[in-house]
Steps between C-alpha positions, in 0.01 A plus 500: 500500500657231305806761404567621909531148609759376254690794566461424904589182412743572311693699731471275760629228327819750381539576874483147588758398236762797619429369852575160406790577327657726770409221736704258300801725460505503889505154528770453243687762671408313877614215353822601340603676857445198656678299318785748502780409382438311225818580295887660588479817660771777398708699756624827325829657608588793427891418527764240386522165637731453786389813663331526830124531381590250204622245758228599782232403185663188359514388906161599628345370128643174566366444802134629328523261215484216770226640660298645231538107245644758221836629399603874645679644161696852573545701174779778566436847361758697606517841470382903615508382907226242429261684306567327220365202678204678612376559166564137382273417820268732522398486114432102556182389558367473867451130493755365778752394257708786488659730813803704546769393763704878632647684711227765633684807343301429191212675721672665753739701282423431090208726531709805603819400280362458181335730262239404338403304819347183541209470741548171713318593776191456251609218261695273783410319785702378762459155557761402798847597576775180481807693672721793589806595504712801676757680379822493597741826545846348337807735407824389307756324725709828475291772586640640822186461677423256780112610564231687391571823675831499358406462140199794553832728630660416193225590242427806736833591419530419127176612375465308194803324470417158681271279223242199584412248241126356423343246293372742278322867563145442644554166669497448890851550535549834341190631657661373890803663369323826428311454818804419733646860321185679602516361859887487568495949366742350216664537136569194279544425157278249411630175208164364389646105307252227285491306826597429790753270467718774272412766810653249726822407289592840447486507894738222540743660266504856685318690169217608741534538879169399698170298382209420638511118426161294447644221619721391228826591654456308828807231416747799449414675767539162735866446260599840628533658126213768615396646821122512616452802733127457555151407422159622304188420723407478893633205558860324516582273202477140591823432292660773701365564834789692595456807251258726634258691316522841350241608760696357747764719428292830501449515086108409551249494146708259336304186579389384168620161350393294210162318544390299213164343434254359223301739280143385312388690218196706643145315437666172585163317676600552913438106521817407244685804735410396799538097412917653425538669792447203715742297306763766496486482869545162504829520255668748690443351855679160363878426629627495183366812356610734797852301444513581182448863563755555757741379275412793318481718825148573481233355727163320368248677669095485430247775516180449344327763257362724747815538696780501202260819353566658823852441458502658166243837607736563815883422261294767214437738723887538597604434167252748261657777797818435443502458127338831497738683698819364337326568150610134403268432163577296228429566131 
């Protein structure tokens, strides 16, 4: 008798300790959320500084280090369209101190492009969006071409010969490029650079003849030393309400721009998420901010979780069709 009720009591006392303990890892975890942050949180880029997302993070992360009492730090990993990035981030632990700031390809496209594949779908989590940006249709000053229709006669009767320049294959421009060929029933070399910025100076000096421009381009076209002949997306550009839209001009699919957004390592607690997303609203609806990204031709433009994942489902679902059928994979 003696014997069964030690062991009873014994277990009970084991189960009460495990309980206890569990119970106080909650707490400690409760507690830690809600004191969140309690040290510098780390943006990670997956591109030099000076670039779009680089400047989009160092401006939004700012604006969060007010907020938040702690400093926004953004670590640049350039390299492989972002994924680099994505493995720095999603290898970190999920404690709030560590997200990803990119352009959405790394989930839209990466998947498709690269081989062996990452899986961000399952080991990312949108957090918010902080802007977007269309792309602009820009030829060399010399191109005898005054429009879209124009150019689309030209490549329909050089097969081949006409060439467009992009940041690099896989990014957003080559894939509108590739996109704007499947549309427009055309042939064109593609010039993948390191960059934009080299895509766009080989532009200005007549080495390539069109572009789709993320933005970068916007004071050459205005000095006249490149023409813009349209618009990505269904909508004007602000900067240039004038230039209608490829849709407009009966070339419809090629909508997509650049949106870019904040990433959290999957099992980051919803609270510390959640607690971000509001204050990334904040930071982006600020005069400032949105100042600072039309400089850069972009606009800063909030969608919480929910709505920036349906962003990225509806962009994959064009992009994984059209990477397939153009065979565009990357070793």
């Amino acid at each position: 008798m003696t014997s069964f009720l030690s062991k009873h009591v014994s277990r009970r006392h084991v189960l009460a300790a495990a309980a206890a303990v569990l119970s106080m890892q909650a707490g400690v975890q409760a507690l830690a959320q809600a004191q969140w942050p309690s040290k510098p949180i780390r943006f990670v880029v997956g591109f030099p500084a000076g670039g779009s997302t680089d400047v989009m993070a160092r401006v939004v992360g700012a604006s969060l280090s007010q907020s938040l009492g702690q400093p926004v730090v953004v670590d640049n990993r350039p390299g492989a369209s972002s994924n680099i990035a994505a493995i720095e981030t999603i290898k970190s632990a999920p404690d709030g101190y560590t997200f990803m700031v990119a352009p959405i390809s790394v989930q839209t496209a990466n998947p498709f492009l690269f081989k062996p594949a990452l899986n961000p779908e399952r080991d990312l989590r949108p957090v918010a969006s902080v802007g977007y940006a269309q792309l602009y249709l820009v030829t060399k000053k010399d191109l005898p071409v005054a429009s879209v229709k124009e150019l689309v006669v030209m490549a329909q009767a050089q097969p081949g010969k006409l060439s467009y320049g992009s940041g690099g294959t896989g990014t957003q421009m080559h894939l509108v490029g590739e996109l704007f060929k499947q549309q427009a029933k055309i042939d064109a070399l593609h010039v993948p650079y390191k960059g934009g910025a080299p895509a766009l100076q080989d532009l200005l000096a007549g080495q390539i003849d069109y572009y789709f421009d993320p933005a970068s381009g916007l004071p050459h076209i205005g000095e006249g030393k490149a023409r813009l002949l349209a618009v990505t997306g269904n909508k004007r550009s602000p900067f240039f309400p004038d230039t209608p839209t490829l849709t407009e001009l009966g070339i419809p699919g090629v909508e997509l721009g650049n949106w870019f957004g904040v990433f959290a390592p999957a099992g980051t607690p919803v609270e510390i998420t959640q607690r971000l997303e509001k204050e990334i609203q904040k930071a982006v609806s600020q005069k400032d901010v949105k100042q600072r990204f039309a400089e850069m031709g972009s606009e800063a433009i909030f969608q919480d979780g929910k709505t920036f994942n349906e962003t990225i489902q509806n962009e994959t679902k064009v992009l994984s069709a059209l990477i397939k059928e153009r065979n565009l994979v990357l070793e």
